[in-house]
TORRO-856165 format. One record per atom (N, C-alpha, C, O): x, y, z. Coordinates in steps of 0.2 Angstrom, whole numbers, plus 2048, in hexadecimal, padded with zeros to 3 digits. Layout:
<nodes>
XYZ
...
</nodes>
This chain:
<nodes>
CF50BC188
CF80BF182
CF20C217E
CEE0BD17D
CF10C817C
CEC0CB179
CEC0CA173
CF10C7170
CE70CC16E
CE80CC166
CED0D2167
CF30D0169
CED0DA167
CF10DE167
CF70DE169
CFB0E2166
CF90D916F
D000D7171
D030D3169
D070D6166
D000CE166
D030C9162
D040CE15B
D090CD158
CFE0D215A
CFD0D9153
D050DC154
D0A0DC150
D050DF15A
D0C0E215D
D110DE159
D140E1154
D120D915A
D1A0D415B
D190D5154
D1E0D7151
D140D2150
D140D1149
D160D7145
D1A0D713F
D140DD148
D170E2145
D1F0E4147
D210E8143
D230E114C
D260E214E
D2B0DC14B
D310DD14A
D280D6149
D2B0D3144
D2E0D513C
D320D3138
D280DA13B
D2B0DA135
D2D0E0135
D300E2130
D2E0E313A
D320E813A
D3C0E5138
D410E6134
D3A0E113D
D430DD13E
D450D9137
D4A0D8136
D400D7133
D400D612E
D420DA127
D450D8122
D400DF128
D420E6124
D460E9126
D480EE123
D4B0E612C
D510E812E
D4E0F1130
D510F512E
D470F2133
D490FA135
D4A0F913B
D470F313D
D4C0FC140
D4F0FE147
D470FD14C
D410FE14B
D490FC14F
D440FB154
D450FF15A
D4A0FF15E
D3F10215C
D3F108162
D3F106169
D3E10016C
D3F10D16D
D3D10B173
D3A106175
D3C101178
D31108172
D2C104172
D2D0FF172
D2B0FC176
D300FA16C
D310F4167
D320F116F
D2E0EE173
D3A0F3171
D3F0F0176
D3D0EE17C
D3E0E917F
D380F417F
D340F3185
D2E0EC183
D300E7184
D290ED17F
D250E817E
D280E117E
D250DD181
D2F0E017A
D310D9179
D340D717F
D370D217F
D350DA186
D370DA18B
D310D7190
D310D2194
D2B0DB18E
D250D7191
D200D318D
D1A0D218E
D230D2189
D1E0CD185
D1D0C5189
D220C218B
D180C218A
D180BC18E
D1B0B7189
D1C0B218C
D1B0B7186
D1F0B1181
D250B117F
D270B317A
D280B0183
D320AF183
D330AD17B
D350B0176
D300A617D
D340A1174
D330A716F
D390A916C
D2D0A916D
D2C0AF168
D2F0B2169
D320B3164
D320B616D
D370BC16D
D3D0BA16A
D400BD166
D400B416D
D440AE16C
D460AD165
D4C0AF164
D430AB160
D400AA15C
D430AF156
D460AE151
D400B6159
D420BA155
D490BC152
D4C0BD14D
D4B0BC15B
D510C015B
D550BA157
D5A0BB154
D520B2157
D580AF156
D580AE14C
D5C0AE148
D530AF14C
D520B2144
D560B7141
D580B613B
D580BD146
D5A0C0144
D640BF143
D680C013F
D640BD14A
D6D0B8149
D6F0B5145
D740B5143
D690AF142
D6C0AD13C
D6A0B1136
D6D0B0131
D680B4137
D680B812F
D6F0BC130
D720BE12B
D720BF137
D780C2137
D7F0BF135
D840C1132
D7C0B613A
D830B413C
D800AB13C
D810A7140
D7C0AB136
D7B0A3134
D7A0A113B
D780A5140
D7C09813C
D7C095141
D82095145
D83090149
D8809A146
D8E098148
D8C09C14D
D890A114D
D90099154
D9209E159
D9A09E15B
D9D09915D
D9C0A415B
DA40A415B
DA60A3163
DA30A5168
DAC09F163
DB00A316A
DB90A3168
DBC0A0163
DBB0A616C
DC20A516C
DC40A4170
DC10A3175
DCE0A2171
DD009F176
DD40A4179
DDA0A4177
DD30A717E
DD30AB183
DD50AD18B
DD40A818F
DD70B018D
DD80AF196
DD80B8198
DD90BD194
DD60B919F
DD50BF1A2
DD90C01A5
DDA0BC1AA
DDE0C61A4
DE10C91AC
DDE0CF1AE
DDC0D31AA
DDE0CF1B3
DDA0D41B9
DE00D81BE
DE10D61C4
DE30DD1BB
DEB0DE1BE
DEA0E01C7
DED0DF1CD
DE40E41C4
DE40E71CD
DDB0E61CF
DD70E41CB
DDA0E71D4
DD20E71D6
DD10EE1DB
DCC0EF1DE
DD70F11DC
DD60F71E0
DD40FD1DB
DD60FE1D5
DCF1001DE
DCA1031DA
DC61091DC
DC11071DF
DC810F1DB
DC31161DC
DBF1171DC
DBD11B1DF
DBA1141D9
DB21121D8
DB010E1DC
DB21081DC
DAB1111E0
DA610F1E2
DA110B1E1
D9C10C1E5
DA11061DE
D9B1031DB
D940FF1DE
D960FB1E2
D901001DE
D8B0FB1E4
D8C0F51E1
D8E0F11E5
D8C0F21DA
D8D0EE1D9
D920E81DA
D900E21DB
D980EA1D8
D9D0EA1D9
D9F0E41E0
D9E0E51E5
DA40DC1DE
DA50DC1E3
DAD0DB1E4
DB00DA1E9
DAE0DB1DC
DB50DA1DC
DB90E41DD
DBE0E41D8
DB90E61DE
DBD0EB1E1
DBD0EB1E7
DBB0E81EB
DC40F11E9
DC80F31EE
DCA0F71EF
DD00F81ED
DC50FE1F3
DC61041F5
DCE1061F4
DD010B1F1
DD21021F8
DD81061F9
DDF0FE1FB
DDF0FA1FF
DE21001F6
DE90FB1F8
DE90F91FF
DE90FD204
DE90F3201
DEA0EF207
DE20F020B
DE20EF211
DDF0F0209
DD70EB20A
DD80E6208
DDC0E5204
DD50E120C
DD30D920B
DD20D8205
DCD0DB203
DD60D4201
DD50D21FB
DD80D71F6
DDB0D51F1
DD90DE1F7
DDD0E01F3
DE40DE1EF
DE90DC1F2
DE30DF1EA
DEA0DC1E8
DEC0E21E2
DE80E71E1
DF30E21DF
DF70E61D9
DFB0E01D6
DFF0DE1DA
DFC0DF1D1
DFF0DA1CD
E060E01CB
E050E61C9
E0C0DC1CD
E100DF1CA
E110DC1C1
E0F0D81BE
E170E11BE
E160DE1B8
E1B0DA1B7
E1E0DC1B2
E1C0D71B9
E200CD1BB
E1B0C91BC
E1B0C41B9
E170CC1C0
E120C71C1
E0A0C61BA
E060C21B7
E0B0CE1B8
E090CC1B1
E0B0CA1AC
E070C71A8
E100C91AB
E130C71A5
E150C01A7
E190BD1A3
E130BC1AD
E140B51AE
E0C0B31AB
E0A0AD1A8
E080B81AC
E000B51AB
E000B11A3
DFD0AD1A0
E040B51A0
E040B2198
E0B0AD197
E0B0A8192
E100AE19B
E150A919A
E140A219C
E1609D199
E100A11A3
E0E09A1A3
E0709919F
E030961A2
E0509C19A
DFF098195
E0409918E
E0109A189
E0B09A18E
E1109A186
E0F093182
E1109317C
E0B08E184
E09089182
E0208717F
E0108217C
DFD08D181
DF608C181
DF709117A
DFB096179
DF208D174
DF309216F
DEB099170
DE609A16D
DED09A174
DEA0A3177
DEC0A9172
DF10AA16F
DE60AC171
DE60B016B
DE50B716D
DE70BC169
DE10B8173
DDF0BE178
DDF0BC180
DDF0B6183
DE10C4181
DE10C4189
DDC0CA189
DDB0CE184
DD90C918E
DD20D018F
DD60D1198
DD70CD19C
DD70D9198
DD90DC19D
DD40E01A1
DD10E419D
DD10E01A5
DCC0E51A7
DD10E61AF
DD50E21B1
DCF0EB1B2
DD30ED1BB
DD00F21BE
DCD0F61BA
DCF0F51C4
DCE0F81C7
DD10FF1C4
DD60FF1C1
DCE1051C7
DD010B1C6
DD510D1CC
DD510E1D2
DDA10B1C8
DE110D1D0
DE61141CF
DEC1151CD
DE31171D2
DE711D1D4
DF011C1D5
DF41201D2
DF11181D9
DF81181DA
DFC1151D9
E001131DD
DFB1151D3
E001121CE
E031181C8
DFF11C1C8
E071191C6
E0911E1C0
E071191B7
E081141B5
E0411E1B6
E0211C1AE
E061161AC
E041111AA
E0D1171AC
E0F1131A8
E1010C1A9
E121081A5
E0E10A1B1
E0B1031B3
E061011AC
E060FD1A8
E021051AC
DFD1021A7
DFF1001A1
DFF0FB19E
E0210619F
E06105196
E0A0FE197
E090F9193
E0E0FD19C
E110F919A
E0F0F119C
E120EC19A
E0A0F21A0
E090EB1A0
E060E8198
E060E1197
E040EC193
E060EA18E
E0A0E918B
E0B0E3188
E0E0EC18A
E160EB189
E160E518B
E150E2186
E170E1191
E1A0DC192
E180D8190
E1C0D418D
E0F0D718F
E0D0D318B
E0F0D1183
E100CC181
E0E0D7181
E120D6178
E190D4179
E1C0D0175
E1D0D617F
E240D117D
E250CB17E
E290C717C
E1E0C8183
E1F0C1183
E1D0BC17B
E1E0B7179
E170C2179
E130C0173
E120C5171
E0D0C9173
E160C616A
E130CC167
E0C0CD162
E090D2160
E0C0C6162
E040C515C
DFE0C5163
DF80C5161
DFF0C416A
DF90C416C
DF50CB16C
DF80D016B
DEF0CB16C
DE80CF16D
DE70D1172
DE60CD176
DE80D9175
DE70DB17A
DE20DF178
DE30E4174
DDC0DA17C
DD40E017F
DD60E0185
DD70DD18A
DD70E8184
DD70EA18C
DD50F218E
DD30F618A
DD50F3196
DD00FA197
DC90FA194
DC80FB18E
DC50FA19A
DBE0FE197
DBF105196
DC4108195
DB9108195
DB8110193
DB911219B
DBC11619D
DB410D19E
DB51121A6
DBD1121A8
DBF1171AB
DC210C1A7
DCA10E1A9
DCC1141A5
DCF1191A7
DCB11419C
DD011A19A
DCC12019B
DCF12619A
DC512119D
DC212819F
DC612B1A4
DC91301A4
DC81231AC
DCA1241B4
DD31261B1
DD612A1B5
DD81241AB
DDC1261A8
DE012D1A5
DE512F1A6
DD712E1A1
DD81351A0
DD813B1A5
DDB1401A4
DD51381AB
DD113D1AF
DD913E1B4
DDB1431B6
DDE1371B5
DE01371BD
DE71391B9
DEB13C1BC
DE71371B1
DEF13A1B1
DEF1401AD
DF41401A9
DEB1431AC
DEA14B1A7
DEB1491A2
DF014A19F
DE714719F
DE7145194
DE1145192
DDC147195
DE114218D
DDB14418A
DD713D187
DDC139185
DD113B185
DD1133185
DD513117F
DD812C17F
DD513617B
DD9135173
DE2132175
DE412C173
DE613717A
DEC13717C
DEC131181
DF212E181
DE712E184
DE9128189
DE7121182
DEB11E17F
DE2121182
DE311D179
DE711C174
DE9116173
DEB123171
DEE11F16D
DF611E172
DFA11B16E
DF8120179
DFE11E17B
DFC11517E
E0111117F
DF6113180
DF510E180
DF510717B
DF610117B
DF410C174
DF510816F
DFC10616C
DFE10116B
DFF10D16C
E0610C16D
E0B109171
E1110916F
E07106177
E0B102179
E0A0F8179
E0E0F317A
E020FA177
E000F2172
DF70F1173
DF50EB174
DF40F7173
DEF0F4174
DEB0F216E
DEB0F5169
DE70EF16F
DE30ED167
DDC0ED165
DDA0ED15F
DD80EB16D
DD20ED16C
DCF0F0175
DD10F017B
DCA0F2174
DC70F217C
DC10EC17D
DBD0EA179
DC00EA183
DB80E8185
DB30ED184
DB40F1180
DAB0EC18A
DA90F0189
DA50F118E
D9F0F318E
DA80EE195
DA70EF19D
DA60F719D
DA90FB199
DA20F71A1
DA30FE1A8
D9C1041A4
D9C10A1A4
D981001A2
D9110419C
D8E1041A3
D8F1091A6
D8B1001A5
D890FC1A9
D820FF1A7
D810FC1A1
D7E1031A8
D771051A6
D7510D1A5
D731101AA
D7611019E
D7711719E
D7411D1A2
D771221A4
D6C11A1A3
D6A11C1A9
D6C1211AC
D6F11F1B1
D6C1291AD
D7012C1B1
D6A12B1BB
D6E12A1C0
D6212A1BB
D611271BF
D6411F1C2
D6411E1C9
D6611B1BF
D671151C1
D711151C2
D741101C5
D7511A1BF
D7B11A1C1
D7C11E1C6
D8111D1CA
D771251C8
D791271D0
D771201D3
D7C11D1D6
D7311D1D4
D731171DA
D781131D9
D7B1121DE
D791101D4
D8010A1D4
D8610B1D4
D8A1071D5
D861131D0
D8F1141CD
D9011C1CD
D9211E1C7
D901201D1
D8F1251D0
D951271CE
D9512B1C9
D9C1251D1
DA11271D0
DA61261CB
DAB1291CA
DA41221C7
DA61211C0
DA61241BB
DA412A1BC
DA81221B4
DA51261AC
D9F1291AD
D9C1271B2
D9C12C1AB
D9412C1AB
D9412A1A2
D9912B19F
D8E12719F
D8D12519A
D8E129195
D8F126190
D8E12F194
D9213418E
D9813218E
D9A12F189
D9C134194
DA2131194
DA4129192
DAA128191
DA0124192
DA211F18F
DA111C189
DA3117187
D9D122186
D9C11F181
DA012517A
DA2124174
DA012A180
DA713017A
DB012C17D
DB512F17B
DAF126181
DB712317F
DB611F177
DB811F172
DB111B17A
DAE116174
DAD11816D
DAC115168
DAC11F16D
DAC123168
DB3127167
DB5128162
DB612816A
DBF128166
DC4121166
DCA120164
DC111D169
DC4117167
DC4116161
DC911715D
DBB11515D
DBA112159
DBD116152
DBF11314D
DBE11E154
DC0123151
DC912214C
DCC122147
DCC11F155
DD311E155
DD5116150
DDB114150
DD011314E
DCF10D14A
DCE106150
DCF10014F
DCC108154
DCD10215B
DC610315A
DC210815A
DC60F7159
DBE0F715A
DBD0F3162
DC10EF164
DB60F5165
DB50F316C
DAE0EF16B
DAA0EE166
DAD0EF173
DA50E9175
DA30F0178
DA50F617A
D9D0EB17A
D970F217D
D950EB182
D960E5182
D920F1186
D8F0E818E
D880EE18F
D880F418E
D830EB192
D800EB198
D7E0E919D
D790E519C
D800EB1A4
D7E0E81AA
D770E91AB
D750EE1AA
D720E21AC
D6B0E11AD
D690E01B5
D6E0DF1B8
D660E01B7
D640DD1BD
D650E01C4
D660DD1C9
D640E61C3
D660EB1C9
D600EE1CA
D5A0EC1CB
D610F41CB
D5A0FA1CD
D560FC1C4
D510FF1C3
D5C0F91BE
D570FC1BA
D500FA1B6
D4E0F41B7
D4D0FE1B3
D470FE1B0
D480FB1A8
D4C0FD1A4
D420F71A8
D430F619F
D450F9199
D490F8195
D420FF19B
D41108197
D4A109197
D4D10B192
D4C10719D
D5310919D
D5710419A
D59106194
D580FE19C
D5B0FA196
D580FE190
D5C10318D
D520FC18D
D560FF185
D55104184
D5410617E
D55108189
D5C10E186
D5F10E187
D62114187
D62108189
D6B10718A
D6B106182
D6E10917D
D67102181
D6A0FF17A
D68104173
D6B10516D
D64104175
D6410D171
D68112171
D6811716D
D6C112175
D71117174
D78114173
D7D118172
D7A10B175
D7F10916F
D7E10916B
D8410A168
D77107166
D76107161
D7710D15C
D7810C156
D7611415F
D7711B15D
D7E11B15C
D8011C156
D83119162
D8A11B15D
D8B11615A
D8F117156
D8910F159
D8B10A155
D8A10D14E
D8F10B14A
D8511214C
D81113147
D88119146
D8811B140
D8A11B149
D8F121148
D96120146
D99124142
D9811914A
DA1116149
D9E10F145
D9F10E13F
D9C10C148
D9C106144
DA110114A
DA20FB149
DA410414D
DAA101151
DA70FD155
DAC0F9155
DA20FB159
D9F0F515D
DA10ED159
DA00EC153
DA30E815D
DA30E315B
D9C0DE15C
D990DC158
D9C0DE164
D970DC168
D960DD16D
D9A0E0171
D8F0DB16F
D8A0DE175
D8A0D817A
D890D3179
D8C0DA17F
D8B0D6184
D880D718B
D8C0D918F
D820D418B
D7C0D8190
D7F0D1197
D7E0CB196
D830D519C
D850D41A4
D810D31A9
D810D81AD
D7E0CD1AB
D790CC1B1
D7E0CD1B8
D840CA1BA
D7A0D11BA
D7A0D41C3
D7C0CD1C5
D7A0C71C3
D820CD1CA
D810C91D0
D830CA1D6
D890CB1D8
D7E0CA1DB
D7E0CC1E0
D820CC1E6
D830D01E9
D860C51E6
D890C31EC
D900CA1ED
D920CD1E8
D920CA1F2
D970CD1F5
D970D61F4
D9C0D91F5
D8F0D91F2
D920DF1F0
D8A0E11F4
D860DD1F7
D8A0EA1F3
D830ED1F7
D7D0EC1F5
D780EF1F8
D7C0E81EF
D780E71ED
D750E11ED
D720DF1E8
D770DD1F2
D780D61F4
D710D41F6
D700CE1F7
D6B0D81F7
D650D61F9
D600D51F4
D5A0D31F4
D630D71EE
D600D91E6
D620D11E3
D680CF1E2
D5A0CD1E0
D5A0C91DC
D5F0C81D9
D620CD1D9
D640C21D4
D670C21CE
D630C11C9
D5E0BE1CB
D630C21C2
D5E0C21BF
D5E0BA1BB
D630B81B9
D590B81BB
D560B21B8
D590B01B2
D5C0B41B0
D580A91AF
D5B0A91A9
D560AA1A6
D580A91A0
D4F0AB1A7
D4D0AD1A1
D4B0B519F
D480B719A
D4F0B91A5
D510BF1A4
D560BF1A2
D550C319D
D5B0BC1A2
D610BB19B
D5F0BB194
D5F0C018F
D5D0B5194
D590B218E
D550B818A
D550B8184
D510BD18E
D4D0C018B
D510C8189
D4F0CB185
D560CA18C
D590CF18E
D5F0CD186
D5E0D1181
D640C8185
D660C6180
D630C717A
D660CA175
D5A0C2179
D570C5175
D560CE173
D570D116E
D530CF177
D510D5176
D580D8172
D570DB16C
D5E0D8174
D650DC176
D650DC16C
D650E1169
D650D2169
D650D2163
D620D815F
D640DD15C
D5A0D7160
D560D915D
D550E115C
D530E3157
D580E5161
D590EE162
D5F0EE15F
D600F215B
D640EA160
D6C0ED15C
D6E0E9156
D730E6156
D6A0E9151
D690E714A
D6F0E9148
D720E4145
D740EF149
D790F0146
D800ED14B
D860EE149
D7F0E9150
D860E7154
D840E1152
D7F0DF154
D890DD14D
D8B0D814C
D890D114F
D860CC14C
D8C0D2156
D8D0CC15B
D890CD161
D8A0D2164
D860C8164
D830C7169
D870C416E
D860BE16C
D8B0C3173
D8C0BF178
D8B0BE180
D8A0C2185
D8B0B717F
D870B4186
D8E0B318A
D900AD189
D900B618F
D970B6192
D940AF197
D900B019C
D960AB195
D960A4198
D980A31A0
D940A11A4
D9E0A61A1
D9F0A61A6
D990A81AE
D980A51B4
D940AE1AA
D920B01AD
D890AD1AF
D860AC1B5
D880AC1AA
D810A91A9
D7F0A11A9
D7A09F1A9
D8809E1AA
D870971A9
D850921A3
D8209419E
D8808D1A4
D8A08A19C
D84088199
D84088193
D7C08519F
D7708419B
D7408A197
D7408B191
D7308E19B
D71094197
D74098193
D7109C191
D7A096193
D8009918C
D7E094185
D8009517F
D7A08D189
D7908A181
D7208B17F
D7008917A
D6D08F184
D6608F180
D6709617E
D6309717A
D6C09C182
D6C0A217D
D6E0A0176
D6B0A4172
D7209B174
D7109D16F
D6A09C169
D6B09E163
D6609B16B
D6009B168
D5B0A1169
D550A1168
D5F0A716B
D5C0AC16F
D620B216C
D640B7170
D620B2168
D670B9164
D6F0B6166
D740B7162
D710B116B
D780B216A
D7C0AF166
D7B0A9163
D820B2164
D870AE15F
D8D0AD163
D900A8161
D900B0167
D960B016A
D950AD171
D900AF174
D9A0A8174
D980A817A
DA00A817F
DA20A5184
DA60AF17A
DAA0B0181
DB00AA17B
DB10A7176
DB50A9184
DBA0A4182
DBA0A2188
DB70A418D
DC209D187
DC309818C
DC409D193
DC209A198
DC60A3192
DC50A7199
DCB0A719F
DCE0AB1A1
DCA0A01A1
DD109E1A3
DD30A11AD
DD609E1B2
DD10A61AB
DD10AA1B3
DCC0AD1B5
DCF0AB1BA
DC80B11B6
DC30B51B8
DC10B41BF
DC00AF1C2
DC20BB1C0
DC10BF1C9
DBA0C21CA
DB50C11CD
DBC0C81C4
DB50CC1C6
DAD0C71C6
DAA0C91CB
DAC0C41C4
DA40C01C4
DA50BC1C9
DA00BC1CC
DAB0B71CC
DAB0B11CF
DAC0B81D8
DA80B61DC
DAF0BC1D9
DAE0C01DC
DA80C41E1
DA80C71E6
DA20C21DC
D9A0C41DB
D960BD1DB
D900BC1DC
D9A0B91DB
D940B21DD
D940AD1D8
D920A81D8
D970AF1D3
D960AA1CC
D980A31CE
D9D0A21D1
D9509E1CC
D970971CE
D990931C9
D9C08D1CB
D990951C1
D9C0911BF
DA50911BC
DA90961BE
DA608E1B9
DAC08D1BB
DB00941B7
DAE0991B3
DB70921B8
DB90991B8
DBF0971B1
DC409A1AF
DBD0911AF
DC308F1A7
DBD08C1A3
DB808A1A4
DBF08C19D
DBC089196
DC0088193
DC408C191
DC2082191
DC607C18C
DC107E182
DBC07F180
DC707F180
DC507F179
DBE07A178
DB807C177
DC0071178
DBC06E177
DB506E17A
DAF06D178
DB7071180
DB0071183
DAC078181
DA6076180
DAD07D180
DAC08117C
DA507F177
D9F080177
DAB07C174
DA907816E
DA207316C
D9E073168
DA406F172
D9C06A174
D9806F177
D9206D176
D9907417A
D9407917C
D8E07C177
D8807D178
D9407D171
D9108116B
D8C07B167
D8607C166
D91074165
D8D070162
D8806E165
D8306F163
D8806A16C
D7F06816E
D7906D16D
D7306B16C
D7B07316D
D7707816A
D7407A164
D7007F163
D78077160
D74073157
D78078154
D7607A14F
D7E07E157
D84082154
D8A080151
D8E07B152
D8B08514C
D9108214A
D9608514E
D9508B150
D9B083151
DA2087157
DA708A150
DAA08814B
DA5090153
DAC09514E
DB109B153
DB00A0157
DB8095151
DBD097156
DBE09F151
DBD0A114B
DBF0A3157
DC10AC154
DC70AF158
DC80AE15E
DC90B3154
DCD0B5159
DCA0BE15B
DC40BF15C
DCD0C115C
DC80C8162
DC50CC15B
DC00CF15D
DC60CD154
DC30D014F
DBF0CD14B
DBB0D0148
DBF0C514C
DB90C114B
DBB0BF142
DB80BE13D
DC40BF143
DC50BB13C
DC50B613E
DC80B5144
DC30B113B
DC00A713B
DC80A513C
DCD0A6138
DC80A1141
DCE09B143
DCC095143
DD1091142
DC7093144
DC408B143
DBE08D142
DBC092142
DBB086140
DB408413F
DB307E13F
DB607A13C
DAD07F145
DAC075145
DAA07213F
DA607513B
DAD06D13D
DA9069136
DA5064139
DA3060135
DA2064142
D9E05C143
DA4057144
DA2052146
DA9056143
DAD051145
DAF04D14C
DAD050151
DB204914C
DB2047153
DB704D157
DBA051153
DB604F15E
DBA052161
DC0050166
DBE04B169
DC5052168
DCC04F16C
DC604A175
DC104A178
DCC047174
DC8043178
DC6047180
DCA04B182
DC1044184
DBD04A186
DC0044190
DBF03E191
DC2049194
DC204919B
DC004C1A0
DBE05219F
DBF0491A6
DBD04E1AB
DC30531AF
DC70501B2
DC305A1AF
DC705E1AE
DC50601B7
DC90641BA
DC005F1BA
DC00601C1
DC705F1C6
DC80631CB
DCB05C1C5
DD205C1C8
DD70601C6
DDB0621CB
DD70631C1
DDB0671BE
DD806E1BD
DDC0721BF
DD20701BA
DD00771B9
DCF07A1C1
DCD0771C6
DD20811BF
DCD0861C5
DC50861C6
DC208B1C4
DC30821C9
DB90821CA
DBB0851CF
DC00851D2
DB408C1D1
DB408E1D6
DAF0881D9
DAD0891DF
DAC0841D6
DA707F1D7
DA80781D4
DA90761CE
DA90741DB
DAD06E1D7
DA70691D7
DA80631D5
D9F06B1DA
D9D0641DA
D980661D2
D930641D2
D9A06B1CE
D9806B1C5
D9D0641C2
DA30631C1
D960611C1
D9905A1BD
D9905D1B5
D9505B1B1
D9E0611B5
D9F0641AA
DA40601A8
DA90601AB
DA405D1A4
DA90591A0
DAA05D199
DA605E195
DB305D19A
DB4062195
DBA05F192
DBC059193
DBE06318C
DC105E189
DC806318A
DC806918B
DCE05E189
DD506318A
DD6067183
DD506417E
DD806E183
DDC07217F
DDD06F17A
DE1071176
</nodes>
C-alpha cells in the first residue's frame, strides 16, 4: 500500500462524508484497495449514519410458478427451454393458491414471485395468480415480476410496459424485485444474456413503475466475465435513476453460482468478493436506502460479517427457493424468525422485523428469545449435515 493509495482513500473518505457522490474512479479504486477492513469501515460508517445499527428482515416465502423460459441464459440453471424437458414444471393456479393456504397459520407478510418467461401460457394466467393469492389474503404483499418478465409481457402480448403494469396492479400487485439487471454491460450481456431486456429496457420498466407509484429493488449479478469498471457502472447507472424516481428501495448485489449452467467452469466468487462488492455497492449508491445481503445465497456466516460491510437487510425467512439451490447453493432453503434473529444479534445488531415497505413490525429490545431447537428434522435443508440451530416461528 502506497502513501498515494492511502492520500486516495482519505480523500475519498471525506468525500462520503460530505455526502458528494462518488465516481467511476472512487468505485474502481475501492475495489482494489488491499485493505478490505478500511473499505469495510467506510461503507459501514456510512449505514449507520443511514440506518443506525439495525438490520431489517421480514417474514417471507417465494413462489416460482414456472421455470420454463425463452431466454437463454449462460448463467442460468434454473430454467427450461420448452415445457416437458427434465425438470420442467408449470404450477397451475390451485397449486398456487395451496402455496399460501398451507402457511394460513405462519404470520407471512410477503410473497416474492419471480418465473420464467413462458410463452404458452395466455396473459391472464399471470394476472391471476394474483388474484388468488389476495382472495386467500387480502392484506398479503405481492413482490412480484422482474423488469426482464414485464419487458418479455409487453413484448409477447402487445402492450405497453405502462398497460401490463397497471393491469397487474389491478389485479394485486404491490411491489416488484429487482432480478434480471444482471450487469448493464452491453459487452458482458451479449455473452451471458443476450436474449433478454437489454438494460435500457430494464431500467425504462423500473422507470414507469416508480412513475406508476410502485417501489422496487435493484440486484447485481457479480462474478462472471465482468470487469470492475463494469460493475460500477452498473451501479452508476441505478444510481442515476435513483436520482430521478426516488423509487428504489434496495440494492442487492447477486454472486454467480456456477453449478449446473454453461458457465460452470468459472470460479464463484469469494466471500471476500462479497464483502467487498457489498461495500463498495453502500458507498456509490448513497441514495438507495438499503443494502442486502440475500442470506440465502452467500451463507449465514458471511450474511453476519456483511453486516459490518454496508449491509442493513438480510432478506426473510424465504421458506422455499429454487433458483440459487438449482445453481449449487448449499445453504439451507428456510429461515425461522428466531433464527433470523440470533443471526442479526450475534453480530452486535439490533433485528428489525419489516414488512416489503420497511414500516417497523418489531424490534429486538435484547431480551430472551422463544426457546431455540434443532430444526434439521423438520426444515427443507438441501444440506443436512449444517449443524444451524434455529429457533420455531
Amino acid at each position: 500500500m502506497t502513501a498515494t493509495d492511502s492520500a486516495r482513500l482519505s480523500t475519498i473518505r471525506a468525500k462520503v462524508h460530505e455526502g458528494e457522490p462518488l465516481t467511476l474512479e472512487d468505485g474502481v479504486f475501492l475495489y482494489r484497495y488491499p485493505d478490505l477492513l478500511a473499505v469495510g469501515s467506510l461503507a459501514n460508517e456510512l449505514r449507520e449514519r443511514i440506518n443506525g445499527d439495525r438490520t431489517y428482515f421480514n417474514i417471507n416465502f417465494h413462489i416460482n410458478p414456472t421455470n420454463v423460459c425463452e431466454a437463454d441464459c449462460q448463467f442460468c440453471s434454473f430454467a427450461r427451454l420448452q415445457p416437458g424437458m427434465p425438470q420442467a414444471y408449470t404450477m397451475s393456479l390451485d397449486e398456487i393458491r395451496h402455496k399460501l393456504v398451507e402457511r394460513q397459520g405462519q404470520p407471512v407478510t410477503e410473497i416474492h414471485i419471480v418465473s420464467g418467461l413462458h410463452g404458452g401460457v395466455p396473459w391472464s394466467w399471470y394476472t391471476d395468480q394474483l388474484r388468488v393469492l389476495k382472495q386467500v389474503r387480502p392484506d398479503i404483499h405481492l413482490k412480484a415480476f422482474t423488469a426482464v418478465e414485464i419487458h418479455f409481457f409487453a413484448q409477447h402480448y402487445g402492450k405497453s410496459y405502462e398497460e401490463v403494469l397497471r393491469e397487474l396492479m389491478d389485479a394485486g400487485l404491490d411491489s416488484m424485485p429487482g432480478g434480471g439487471a444482471e450487469i448493464f454491460a452491453e459487452r458482458v450481456r451479449r455473452k451471458i444474456c443476450r436474449d433478454k431486456a437489454s438494460a435500457d429496457q430494464w431500467l425504462q420498466v423500473h422507470r414507469t413503475a416508480h412513475r406508476l407509484g410502485l417501489r422496487s429493488n435493484c440486484t447485481m449479478l457479480f462474478g462472471t466475465v465482468e470487469t470492475l469498471e463494469e460493475r460500477v457502472d452498473h451501479m452508476l447507472r441505478l444510481r442515476a435513476l435513483q436520482d430521478e424516481t426516488g423509487g428504489f428501495q434496495t440494492f442487492i448485489p447477486l454472486a454467480f453460482h456456477p453449478d449446473g449452467n454453461r458457465l460452470g467452469k468459472l470460479p464463484r466468487p469469494t466471500g471476500i468478493d462479497s464483502l467487498r462488492t457489498y461495500a463498495v455497492g453502500r458507498l456509490m449508491l448513497h441514495n438507495i436506502p438499503h443494502i442486502k445481503a440475500y442470506w440465502i445465497m452467500i451463507g449465514l456466516d458471511t450474511a453476519q460479517i456483511a453486516q459490518s460491510f454496508g449491509v442493513d437487510d438480510l432478506d426473510g425467512t424465504v421458506q422455499e427457493e429454487k433458483i440459487y439451490h438449482m445453481a449449487g447453493a448449499d445453504t439451507p432453503q428456510a429461515m425461522t424468525r428466531s433464527g433470523l434473529i440470533r443471526l442479526i444479534r450475534e453480530a452486535g445488531r439490533t433485528a428489525v422485523e419489516r414488512d416489503t415497505l420497511y414500516n417497523l413490525r418489531w424490534q429486538d429490545d435484547g431480551g430472551p428469545l422463544p426457546g431455540i431447537r434443532s430444526l434439521e428434522a423438520s426444515m427443507p435443508y438441501s444440506r443436512r449435515d449444517q449443524r444451524v440451530e434455529l429457533s420455531v416461528l
